[in-house]
N, C-alpha and C positions, 0 to 999 in steps of 0.2 A: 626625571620623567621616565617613562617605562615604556621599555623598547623590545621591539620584538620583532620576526623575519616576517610571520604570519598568525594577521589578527582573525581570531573565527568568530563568528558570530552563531552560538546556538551549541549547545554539548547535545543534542537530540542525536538519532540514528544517524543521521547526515556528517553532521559536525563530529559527532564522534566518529565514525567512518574512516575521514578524511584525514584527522589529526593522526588516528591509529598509520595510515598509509605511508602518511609524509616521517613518520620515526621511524618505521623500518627501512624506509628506502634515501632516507636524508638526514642532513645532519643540521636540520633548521629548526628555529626556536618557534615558541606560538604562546599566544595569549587565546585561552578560551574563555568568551563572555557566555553570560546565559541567563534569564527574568527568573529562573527556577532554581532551588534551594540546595538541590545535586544534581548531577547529570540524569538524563533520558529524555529531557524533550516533555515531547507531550503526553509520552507514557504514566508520567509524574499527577496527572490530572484525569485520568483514565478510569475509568469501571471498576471494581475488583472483579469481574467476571472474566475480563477481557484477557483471548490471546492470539495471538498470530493465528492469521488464518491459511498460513501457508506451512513448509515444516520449517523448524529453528535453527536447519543448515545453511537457509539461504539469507540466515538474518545476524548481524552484529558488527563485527569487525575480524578483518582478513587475518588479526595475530591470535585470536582467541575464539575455543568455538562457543556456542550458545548450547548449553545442553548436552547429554550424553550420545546421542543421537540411537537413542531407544523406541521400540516402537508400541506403541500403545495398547494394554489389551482389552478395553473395558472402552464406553462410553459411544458417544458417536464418532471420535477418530481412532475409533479400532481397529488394526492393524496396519498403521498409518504415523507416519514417523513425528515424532511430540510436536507440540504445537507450547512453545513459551508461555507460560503466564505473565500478564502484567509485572507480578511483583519480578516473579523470576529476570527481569526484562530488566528494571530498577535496581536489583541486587547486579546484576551484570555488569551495568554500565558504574554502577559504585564502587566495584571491583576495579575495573579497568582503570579508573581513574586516581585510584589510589596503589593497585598493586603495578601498572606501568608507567600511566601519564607522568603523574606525578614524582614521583623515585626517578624514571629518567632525567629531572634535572632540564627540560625543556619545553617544557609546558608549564605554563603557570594559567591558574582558575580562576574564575570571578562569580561566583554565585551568585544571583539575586542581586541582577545589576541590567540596567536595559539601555541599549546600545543608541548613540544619540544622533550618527551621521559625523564623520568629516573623523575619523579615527578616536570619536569620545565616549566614553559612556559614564554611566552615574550609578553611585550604588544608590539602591534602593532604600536603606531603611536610614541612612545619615544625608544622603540628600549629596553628597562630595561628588565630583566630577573628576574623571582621569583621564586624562590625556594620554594617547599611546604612538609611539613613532614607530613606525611600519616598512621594515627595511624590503619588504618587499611585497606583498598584497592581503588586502581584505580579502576574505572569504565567506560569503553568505549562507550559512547552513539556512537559512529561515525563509527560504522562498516562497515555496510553496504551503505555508500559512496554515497547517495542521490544525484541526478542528474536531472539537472531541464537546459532548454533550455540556459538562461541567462548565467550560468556558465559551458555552454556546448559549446567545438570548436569543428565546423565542420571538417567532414576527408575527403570532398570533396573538388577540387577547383573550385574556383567560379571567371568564366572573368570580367572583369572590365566592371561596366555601368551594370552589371546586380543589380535588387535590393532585396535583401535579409535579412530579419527582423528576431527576435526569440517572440513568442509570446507576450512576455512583453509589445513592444514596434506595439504591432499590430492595439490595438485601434487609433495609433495616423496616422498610414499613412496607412490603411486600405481605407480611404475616397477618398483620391487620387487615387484610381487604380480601374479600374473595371473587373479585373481578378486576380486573385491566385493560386499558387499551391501551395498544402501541402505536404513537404517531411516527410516521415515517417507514420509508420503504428499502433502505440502506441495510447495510451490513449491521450498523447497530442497531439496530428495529430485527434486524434477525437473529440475530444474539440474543436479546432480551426476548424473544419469542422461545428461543431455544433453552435458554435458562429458563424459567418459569417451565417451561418443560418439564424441565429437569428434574425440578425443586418439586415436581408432584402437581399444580394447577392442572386442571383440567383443560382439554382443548377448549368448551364450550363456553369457559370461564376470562375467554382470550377474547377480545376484539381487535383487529388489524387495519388503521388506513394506511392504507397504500398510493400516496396523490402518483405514483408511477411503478410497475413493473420492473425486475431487472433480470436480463441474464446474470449464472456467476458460472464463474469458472470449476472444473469438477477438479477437487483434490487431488480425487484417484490417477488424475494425469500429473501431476506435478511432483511427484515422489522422488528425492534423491538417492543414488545408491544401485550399489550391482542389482541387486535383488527387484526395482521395478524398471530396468535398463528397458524392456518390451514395452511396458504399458506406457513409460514415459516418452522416450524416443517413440514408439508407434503413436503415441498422439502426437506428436508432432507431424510424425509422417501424413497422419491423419488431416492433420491441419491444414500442410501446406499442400497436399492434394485436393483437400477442398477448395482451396484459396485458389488452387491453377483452374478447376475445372469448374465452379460457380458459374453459373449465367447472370444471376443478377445478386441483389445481398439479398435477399428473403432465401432462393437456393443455398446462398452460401451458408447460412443459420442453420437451413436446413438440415444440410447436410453436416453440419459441426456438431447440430443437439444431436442428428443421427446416432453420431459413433460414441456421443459422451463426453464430447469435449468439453462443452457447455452443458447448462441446466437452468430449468427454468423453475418457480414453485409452480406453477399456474399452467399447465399446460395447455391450457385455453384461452390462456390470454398472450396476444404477442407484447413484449416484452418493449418498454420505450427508452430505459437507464440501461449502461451497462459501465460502472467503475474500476470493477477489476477484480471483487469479492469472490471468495473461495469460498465453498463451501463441500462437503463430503455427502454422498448419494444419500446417507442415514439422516444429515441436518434439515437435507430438503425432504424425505419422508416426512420427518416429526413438523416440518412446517405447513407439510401440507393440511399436517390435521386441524388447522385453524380454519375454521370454516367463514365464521364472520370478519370476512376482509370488505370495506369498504373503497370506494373505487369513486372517489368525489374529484380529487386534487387535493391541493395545499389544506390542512386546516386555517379555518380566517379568526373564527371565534369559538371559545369552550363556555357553555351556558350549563347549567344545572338541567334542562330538560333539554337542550336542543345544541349539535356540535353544525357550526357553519362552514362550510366548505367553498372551492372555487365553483364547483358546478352543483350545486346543493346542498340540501341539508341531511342529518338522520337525527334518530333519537335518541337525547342523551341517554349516557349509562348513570346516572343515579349511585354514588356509592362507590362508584369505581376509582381506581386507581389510575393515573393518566401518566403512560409514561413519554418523555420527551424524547425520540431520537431524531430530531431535524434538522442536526448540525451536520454539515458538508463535513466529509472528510480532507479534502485540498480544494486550493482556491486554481479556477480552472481557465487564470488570466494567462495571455499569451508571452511565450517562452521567451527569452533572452540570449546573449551570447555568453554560454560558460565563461569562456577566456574575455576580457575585455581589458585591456591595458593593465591596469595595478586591484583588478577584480574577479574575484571567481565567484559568480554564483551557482551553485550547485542545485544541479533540477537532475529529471529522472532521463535517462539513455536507452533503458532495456526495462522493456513492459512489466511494472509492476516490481523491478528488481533493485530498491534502492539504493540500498546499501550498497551492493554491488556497483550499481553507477557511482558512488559518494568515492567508493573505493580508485577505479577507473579513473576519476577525473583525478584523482589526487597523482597517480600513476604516470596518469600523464601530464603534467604540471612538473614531475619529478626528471620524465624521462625525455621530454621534449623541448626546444628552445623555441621554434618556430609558432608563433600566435594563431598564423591562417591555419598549420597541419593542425594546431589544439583543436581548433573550433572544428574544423573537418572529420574529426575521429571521436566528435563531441559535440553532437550535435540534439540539443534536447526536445523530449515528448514533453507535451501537456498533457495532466491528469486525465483519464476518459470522460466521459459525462454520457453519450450516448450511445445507442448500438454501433453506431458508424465507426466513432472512435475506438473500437475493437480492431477493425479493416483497415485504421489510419495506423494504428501504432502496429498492427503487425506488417503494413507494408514499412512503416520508419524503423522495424526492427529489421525484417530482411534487407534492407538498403544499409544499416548501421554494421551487423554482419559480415556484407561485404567488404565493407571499405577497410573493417578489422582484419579482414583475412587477408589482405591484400599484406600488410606490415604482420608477416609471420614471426615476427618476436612480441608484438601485440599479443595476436590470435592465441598464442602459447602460450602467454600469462595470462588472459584472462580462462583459458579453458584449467587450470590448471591453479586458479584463485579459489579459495575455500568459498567463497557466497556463491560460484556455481555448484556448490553441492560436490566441490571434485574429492573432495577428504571423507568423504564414505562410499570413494571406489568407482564415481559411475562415470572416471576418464578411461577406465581400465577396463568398463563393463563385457561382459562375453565376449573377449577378445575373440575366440577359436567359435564362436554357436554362429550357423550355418542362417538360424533364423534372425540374429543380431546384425549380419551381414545385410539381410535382406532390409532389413530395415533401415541400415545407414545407404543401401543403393537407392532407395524410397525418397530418402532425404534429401541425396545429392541431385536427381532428377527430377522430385518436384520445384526443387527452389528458382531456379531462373524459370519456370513459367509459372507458379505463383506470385513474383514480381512481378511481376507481366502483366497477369491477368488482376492481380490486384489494383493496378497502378490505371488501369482501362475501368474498374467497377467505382473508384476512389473519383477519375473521370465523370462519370455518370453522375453522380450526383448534385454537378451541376453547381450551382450559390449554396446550395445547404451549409450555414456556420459550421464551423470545427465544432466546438463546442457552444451551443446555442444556452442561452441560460435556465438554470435549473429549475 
């Protein structure tokens, strides 16, 4: 029978994460299961356009970096530190799995095997079951239920002779057509806007429904490294000053598109989604040039003359190319206990920073015995879904802050962990600059009354769900 310290469930970012953690900091065995052929998770079933929409410092695992950390001269992330490709993303975790996992002598793999409950799983293609004894806990990499177009069915229907692609398969009959619509209002619906872009389509050649609006976040604030220590840190500042001083959330927005924290494409329209999607000030320019955005709701049905919606109809596009982005990126069910007796399921801790959470929890799993202090120094977010949940996760990230700072050998590891971006210098940033000072004084004095005041506007709004469904 096949035994091991710690059975993981999932070689994705998560799983892979976590597994990377516990060999540099332990000297524990693991079995990695996973439904897919080599490691990455959901990357494996992904777009070939697709990449991180944040930069590639804050992405992989804590032994290894992702990328050169080079910064872009060309394109819409111009001047702006690379942004991973899918593949780039695939080769990486390929690597890892072969030039560490594996050679360590402590990990053993299970490809294309799907995990069955009670420590079993089954391979896929012979139908065998394996039984695995578990000397000390499961660990859930697959919680939160990653959703990518390819392994997403549409909940619309769709008449015969209409033609309908999902990203993946966009470069190859994109050429034949000389119009599109994107359904969905997601990060992939802006990607696939953004490409076609790219690729030369004409704006007017673009159709957009949009069944919701979203904020995304602006790039330009999230840049690791000495080099945007001001823009980055000052949006923070930026942040949690608006966070202390807000009157209600419509000010608070306000005041956050104000300084660029946020962005909207639309600026006429108030925005109803907000997930967590980045975007660079260039991406939302070129998106703005779609003019024909539709503004129904959900698509119900796709007719050769006629597209039906939650709140009406419009006229089909004839000829067009229909592209699907309507799969959710995470499932936005209510959170669990990371630590739970002989279980870990790993969810997200720090807004939008997974890996880094995958990394943390494994951290502490290593460096702690006590169950209650786990769960206390690990306490997880649910994915966002609405503008609110902007307001929720960054008060659960200033409340998750403090309680790290409090265990100053915590706080020191994680500021000082490669997925905060600390390995291109910005633990060190303008040690001696007069106006870096100002900015860390900014920080230290907005944060106990942006908890404050955030925790009184999160009040306010009363019954409103966390996450109301999509």
């Amino acid at each position: 029978m096949l035994s091991t310290d710690y059975l993981i469930i999932g070689s994705g970012a998560l799983g892979m994460c976590f597994a990377d953690q516990l060999l540099t900091e332990t000297n524990a065995s693991m079995v990695i299961v996973d439904r897919h052929h080599m490691p990455g998770g959901h990357w494996n079933d992904a777009y070939p356009f697709v990449r991180l929409h944040q930069p590639s410092a804050y992405y992989g695992v804590g032994s290894r970096a992702l990328g050169s950390s080079r910064l872009d001269v060309a394109g819409f992330n111009k001047g702006y530190y690379e942004l991973a490709s899918g593949a780039q993303i695939i080769s990486y975790y390929d690597r890892l799995m072969n030039e560490r996992f594996l050679p360590s002598g402590r990990v053993q793999y299970f490809p294309l095997c799907d995990y069955q409950g009670d420590n079993r799983f089954v391979f896929r293609l012979s139908g065998d079951i394996q039984q695995v004894t578990v000397r000390k806990k499961l660990v859930d990499a697959t919680f939160l239920n990653t959703q990518v177009p390819s392994t997403h069915v549409p909940s619309f229907e769709l008449c015969d002779g209409v033609k309908l692609v999902t990203p993946n398969v966009l470069p190859k009959f994109a050429p034949d057509f000389k119009s599109y619509v994107i359904l969905g209002g997601g990060k992939t619906a802006m990607d696939v806007g953004v490409w076609l872009l790219q690729m030369g389509a004409a704006p007017e050649s673009i159709r957009w429904i949009v069944p919701r609006d979203s904020w995304v976040r602006n790039r330009d604030k999230v840049q690791p490294g000495e080099a945007f220590f001001k823009q980055t840190a000052g949006g923070q500042a930026n942040q949690l000053e608006a966070a202390a001083e807000a009157t209600c959330m419509a000010d608070l927005f306000e005041r956050l598109e104000r300084t660029g924290e946020i962005l909207r494409i639309d600026t006429t329209v108030t925005p109803t989604m907000y997930r967590g999607a980045t975007l660079s000030c260039l991406e939302v320019e070129a998106l703005r040039s779609i003019k024909d955005v539709v503004r129904k709701g959900r698509v119900l049905r796709i007719e050769h003359q006629t597209v039906i919606l939650e709140h009406g109809t419009v006229e089909g596009c004839a000829g067009s190319l229909y592209v699907d982005c309507s799969a959710k990126a995470f499932d936005t069910r209510p959170s669990v206990r990371v630590f739970d007796g002989d279980r870990i399921t790993i969810q997200m801790l720090r807004s939008g920073a997974f890996c880094l959470s995958a990394a943390v929890i494994a951290h502490i799993e290593a460096a702690y015995d006590d169950e209650t202090m786990k769960n206390e120094l690990c306490k997880p977010m649910q994915s966002p879904n609405v503008p609110e949940d902007l307001v929720r996760r960054a008060l659960e990230e200033l409340q998750a802050g403090r309680r790290w700072s409090v265990d100053k050998t915590l706080h020191r590891w994680v500021a000082e962990h490669r997925l905060t971006g600390a390995g291109i210098g910005q633990a060190d940033a303008a040690a001696h600059d007069p106006d870096a000072d100002r900015i860390r004084k900014r920080l230290r004095e907005a944060r106990p009354k942006a908890e404050a005041n955030l925790s009184r506007l999160i009040a306010e709004l009363g019954r409103v769900p966390i996450n109301p469904a999509a």
